[in-house]
N, C-alpha and C positions, 0 to 999 in steps of 0.2 A: 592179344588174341587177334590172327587173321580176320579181316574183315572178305571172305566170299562173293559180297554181292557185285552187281555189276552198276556202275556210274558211268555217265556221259557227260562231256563240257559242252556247255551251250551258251554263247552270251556270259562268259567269266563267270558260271553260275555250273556247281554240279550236280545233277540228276538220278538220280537210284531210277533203276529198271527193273522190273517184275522179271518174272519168268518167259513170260510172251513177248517181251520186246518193248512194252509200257511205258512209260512216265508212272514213277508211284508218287513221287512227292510235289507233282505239278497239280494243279487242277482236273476233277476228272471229264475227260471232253470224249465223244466218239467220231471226232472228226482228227485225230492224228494218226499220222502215218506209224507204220512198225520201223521203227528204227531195228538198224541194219538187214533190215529185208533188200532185197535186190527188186527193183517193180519194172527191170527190161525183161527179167526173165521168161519161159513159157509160165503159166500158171491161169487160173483162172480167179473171176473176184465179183462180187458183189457190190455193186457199187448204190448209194443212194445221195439224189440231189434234192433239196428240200426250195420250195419257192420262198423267196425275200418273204418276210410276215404271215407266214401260210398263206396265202389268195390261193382261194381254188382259182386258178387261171387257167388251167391244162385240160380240164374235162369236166365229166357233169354224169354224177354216180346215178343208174338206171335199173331197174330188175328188183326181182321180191326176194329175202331168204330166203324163202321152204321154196322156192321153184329148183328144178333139177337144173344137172350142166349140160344134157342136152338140149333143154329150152330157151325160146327166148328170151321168156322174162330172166334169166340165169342174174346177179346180179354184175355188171359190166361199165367199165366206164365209155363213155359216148366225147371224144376229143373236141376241144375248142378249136377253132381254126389254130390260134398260139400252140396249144399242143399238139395239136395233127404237124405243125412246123417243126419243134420239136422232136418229133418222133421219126420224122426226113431225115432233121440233123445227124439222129444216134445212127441211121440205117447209112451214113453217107460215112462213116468213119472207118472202117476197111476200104476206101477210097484212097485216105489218106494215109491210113496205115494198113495195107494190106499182108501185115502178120497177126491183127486183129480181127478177131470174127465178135460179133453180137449174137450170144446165143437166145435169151430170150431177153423182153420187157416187161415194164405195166406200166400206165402213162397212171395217175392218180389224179387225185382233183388238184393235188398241194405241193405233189412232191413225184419224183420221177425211181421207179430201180430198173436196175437191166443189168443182169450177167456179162460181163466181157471177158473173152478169153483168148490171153496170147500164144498164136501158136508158134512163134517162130521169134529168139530173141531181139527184142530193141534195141536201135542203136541205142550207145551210151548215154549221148546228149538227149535222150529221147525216150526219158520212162514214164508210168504210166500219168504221172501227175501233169507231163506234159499234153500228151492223149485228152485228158477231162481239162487241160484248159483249153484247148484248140476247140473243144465240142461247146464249152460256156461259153467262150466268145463267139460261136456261130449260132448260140443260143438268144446271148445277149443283141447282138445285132436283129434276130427277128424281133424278137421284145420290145425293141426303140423302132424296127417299122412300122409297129401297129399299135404303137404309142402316137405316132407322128398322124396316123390315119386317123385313130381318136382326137386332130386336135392339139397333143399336148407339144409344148417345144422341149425340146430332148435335146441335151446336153454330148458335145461330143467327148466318147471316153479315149485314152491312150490304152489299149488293152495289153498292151507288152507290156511285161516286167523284167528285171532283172532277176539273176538268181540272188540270195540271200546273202549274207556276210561271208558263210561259210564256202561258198559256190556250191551248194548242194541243191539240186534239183526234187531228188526223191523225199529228201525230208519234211519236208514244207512244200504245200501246192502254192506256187509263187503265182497263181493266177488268181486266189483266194484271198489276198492281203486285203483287209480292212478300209474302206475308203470312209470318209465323213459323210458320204451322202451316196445312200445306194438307189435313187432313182434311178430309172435308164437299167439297173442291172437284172434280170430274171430272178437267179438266187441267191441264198444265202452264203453267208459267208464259210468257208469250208463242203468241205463233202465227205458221206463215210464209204472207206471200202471194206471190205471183209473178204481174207484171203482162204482159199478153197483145202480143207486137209483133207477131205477123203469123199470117194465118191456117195456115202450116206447123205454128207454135207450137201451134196449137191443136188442131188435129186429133193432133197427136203428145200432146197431152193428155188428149184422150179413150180413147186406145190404152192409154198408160201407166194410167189409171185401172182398166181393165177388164184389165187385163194385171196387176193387181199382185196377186190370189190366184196363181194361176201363177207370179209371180219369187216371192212368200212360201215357194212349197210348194218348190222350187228350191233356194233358201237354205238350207230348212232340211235336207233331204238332202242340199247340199253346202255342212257350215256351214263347215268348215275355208276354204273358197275364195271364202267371201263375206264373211265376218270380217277388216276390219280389224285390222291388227296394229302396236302401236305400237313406236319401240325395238330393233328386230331388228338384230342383229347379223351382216355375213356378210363375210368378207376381212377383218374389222380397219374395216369400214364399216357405218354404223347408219341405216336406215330405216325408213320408213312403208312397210306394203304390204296389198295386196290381191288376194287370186286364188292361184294353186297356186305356191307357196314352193317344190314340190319342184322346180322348174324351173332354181333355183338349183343344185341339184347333178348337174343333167347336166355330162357329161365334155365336148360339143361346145358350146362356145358361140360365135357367132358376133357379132362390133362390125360394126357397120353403119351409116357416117360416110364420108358424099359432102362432096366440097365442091361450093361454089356454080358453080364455076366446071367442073366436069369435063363433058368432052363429049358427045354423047347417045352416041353408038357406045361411048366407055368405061360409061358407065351403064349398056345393056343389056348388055352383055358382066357386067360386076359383077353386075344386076339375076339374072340367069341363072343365077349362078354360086350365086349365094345360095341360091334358088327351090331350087334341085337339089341344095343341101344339105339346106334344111330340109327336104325330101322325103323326106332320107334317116333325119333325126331329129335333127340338129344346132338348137338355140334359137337365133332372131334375137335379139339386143339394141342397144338402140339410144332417146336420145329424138325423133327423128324432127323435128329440128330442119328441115335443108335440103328441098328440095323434092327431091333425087334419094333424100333418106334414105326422106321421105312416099311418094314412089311404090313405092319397093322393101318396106315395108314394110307397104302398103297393098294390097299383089300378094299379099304374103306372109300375109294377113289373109284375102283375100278366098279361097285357095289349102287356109287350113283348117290353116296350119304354128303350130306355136309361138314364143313371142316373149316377152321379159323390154322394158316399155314403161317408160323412165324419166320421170317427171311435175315440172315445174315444182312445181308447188300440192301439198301435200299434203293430206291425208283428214281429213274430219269420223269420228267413230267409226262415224255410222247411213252414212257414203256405200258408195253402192252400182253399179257400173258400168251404164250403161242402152242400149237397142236389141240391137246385134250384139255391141258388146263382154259385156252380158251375157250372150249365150248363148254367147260364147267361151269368156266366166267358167264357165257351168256344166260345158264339157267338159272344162275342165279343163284349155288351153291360152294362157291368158294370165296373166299375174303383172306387176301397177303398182305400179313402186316410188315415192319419194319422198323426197330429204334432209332436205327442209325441212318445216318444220310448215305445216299451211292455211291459208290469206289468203282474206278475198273480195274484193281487188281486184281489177280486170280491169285488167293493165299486160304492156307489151313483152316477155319474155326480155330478159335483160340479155347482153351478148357473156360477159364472165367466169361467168356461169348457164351459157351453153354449153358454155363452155370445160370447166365442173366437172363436164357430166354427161355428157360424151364421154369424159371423164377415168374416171370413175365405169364407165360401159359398159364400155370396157379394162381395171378392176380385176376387173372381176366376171368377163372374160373370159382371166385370169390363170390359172382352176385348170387349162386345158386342158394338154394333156401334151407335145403335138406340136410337134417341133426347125419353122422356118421351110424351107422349100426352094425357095420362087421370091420375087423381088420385080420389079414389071414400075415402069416411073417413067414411062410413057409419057401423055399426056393428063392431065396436072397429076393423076396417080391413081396409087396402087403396090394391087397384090392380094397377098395373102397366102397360099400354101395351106402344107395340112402333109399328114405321112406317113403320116395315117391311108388306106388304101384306099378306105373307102365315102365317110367323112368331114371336110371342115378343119373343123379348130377355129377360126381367125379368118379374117376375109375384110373387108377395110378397103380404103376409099378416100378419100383429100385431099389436097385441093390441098400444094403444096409451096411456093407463093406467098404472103406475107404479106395476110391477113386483116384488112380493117377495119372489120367489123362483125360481128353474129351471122351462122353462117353461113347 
């Protein structure tokens, strides 16, 4: 049997590649490059640098959430000297490379992002890896002068590197290699970029930049609900989660599992039934597999209810929910679980993935108390209510027909 997929030799070692360009069977990291992307190209990119051990070093977050963006108080970061330097550096880099523009920034307390975008191919010897390390080492060198000012003795670095075994520049930022002792250095080791596919992408770029004092300030008055949590134990079952855990121990929870197959009149009927529970205070759960689960769930999102969202992928520590589900996150009305550790591959759901996290939703909707009192079997769908007055505890529907794929 053809084997399709695509491999890379690396270090006598071979590598499967995703669809996007990947490492699948490496570690999953957001600091490598896309293999075989071209980065002299025109294109645009997102790039973020994160400081050696998180130090807020670079700034000092100011301003209230509920204040508007045209106010002062807006939430804003206010630069350290180090990062007002910093921010020199980035604005000095169509100096050196004047086919690159700096379209925007945001200086952060910890960590640095800024748009760069090429307009006019790089030379060869000279793609973008090489770009972010010319800008670290002018980075680096401010970082050891006001190291030196505080007092401390600061080691002299060799900032040059060679390229790699392979002489590949683009693939590895050979400015980034690993040393035994990152004193003296600003950041951490690697950097992420994220390359530009459509102009939606972008303009949701510049939003998120200028929006991220505002989720910082967010955060940090609702840290419990923006933290990451690894390990968590609840029914005898262990996940990754993020957002308000106490969601878990509501009394009404509600499994929300369409099949593919159920009719639209049973859907809204179902869809309804739900809506007008969670209204009452009952939590949706559900991973939103079928397209009647996405729309019931998507009602119930748009509606302002709560919801336990089970996730294929699990969580990097810094990830953070972004758009609407962020501000869901801050009210305090959503919680994403996850069984499994995080991938960055981009692949299908597997059918037994689904199978486990429909499985998973009906354990977690186990603690509720209420005897069964109706089952309808009509439209390839049965509902469930119970004897609570305001409240059911479950309210399910699927097909009763054998399944050959995810649903």
């Amino acid at each position: 049997m053809t084997d399709h997929r695509k491999y890379i030799k690396q270090n006598n070692k071979f590598y499967r590649l995703s669809e996007t360009g990947f490492y699948v069977n490496k570690k999953p990291s957001m600091k490598r490059r896309m293999i075989g992307h071209d980065y002299t190209k025109r294109g645009r990119y997102l790039i973020t640098l994160v400081v050696d051990g998180r130090r807020p070093l670079l700034g000092h977050l100011e301003g209230r959430a509920d204040a508007t963006p045209e106010s002062p108080d807006y939430p804003h970061i206010t630069p350290t000297t180090l990062g007002q330097t910093i921010v020199n550096e980035l604005q000095h880099i169509p100096n050196y490379y004047p086919q690159i523009g700096i379209v925007a920034w945001q200086l952060m307390p910890d960590h640095l992002h800024f748009i760069l975008s090429i307009e006019e191919h790089l030379p060869e010897n000279r793609p973008l890896g090489i770009v972010i390390r010319g800008f670290i080492q002018g980075c680096n060198r401010a970082y050891r002068e006001e190291l030196k000012t505080q007092g401390y003795l600061v080691p002299t670095f060799n900032d040059s590197f060679p390229p790699d075994n392979e002489g590949s520049l683009s693939l590895k930022d050979s400015a980034q290699k690993p040393r035994k002792s990152r004193f003296g250095l600003l950041f951490e080791h690697g950097y992420n970029d994220k390359i530009l596919r459509h102009q939606e992408q972008y303009e949701a770029w510049k939003h998120y930049l200028k929006d991220n004092p505002r989720r910082l300030l967010i955060k940090r008055q609702h840290s419990d609900w923006f933290q990451v949590q690894h390990n968590v134990t609840f029914n005898g079952l262990t996940f990754s989660m993020i957002g308000n855990r106490f969601l878990l121990d509501c009394p009404d929870k509600l499994q929300v599992q369409c099949s593919r197959k159920i009719t639209s009149e049973a859907l809204a009927t179902l869809k309804q039934q739900l809506l007008e529970a969670g209204r009452k205070g009952a939590v949706l759960v559900s991973p939103s597999i079928s397209k009647g689960e996405q729309e019931i769930m998507h009602e119930a999102f748009k509606a302002g209810l709560r919801m336990i969202i089970l996730k294929e992928n699990g969580f990097t520590n810094y990830y953070k929910p972004s758009g609407r589900m962020f501000e869901a996150c801050k009210e305090g009305r959503i919680l994403l679980l996850s069984p499994w550790e995080h991938h960055t591959e981009q692949k299908t759901i597997a059918r037994q993935q689904c199978l486990q996290l429909n499985d998973i939703a009906r354990q977690l909707c186990l603690q509720n108390s209420y005897k069964t009192l109706l089952s309808n079997d009509s439209s390839h769908a049965f509902i469930r209510s119970f004897s609570s007055p305001s409240t059911p505890s479950s309210i399910k529907s699927r097909a009763k027909s054998k399944s050959s794929g995810p649903p």
